[in-house]
C-alpha positions in Angstrom: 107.3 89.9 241.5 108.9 93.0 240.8 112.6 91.5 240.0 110.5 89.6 237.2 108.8 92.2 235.4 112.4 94.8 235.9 115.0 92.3 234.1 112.2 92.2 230.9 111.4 95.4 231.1 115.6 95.9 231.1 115.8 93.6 228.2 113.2 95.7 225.9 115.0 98.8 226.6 118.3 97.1 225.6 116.7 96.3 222.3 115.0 99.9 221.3 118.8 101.3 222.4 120.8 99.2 220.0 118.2 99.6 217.0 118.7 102.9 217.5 122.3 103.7 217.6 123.0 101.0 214.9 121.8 102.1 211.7 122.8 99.6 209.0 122.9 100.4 205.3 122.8 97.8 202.4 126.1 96.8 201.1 125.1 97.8 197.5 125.0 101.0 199.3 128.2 100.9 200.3 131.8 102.0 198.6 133.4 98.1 198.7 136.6 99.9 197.3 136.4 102.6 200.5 139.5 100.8 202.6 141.9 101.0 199.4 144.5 104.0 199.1 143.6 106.3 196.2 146.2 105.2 193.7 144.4 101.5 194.3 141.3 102.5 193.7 139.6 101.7 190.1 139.6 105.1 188.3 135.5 106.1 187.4 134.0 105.4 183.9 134.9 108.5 181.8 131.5 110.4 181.0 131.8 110.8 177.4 131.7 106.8 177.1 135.4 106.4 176.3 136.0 109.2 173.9 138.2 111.8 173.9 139.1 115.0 171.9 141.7 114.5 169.5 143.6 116.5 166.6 144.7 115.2 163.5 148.0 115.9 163.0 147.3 115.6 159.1 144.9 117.8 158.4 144.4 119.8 161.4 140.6 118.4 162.3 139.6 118.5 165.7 137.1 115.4 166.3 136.1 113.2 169.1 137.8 109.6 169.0 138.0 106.2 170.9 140.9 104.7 168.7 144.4 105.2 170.3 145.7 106.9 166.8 145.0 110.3 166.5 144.8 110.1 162.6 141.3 111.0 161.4 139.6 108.2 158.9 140.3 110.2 156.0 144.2 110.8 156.6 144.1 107.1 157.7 143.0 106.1 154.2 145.6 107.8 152.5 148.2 106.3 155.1 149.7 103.2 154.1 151.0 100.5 156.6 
């Protein structure tokens, strides 16, 4: 009787042990890019949204832009293709 109730009683400790040492997090939780070398790695969203500070070599105005042209609209007007 007592070898019956030991290898259950073995079996419930066995379970409370690995619960507790394995703590499990949600993949959405997780860094999926974490294994990658740095260079690999996507670079993070910029926190502006994309712009960046810009002067026009025109006029001299210092504005924020998302074009690739450094030209302001007003000296881009004047500019003809």
């Amino acid at each position: 009787m007592g070898t019956a109730s030991e290898p259950k009683a073995k079996a419930a400790d066995d379970e409370t042990t690995v619960g507790a040492d394995s703590v499990r997090q949600c993949s959405c939780a997780q860094d999926p890019f974490a294994g990658l070398p740095p260079e690999l790695q996507p670079k993070p969203k910029p926190a502006a949204g994309g712009l960046r500070h810009a002067t026009c070599p025109g006029c001299g105005l210092v504005y924020w832009t998302n074009r690739a042209t450094d030209l302001c609209m007003e000296c881009a007007k004047g500019r003809t293709p």
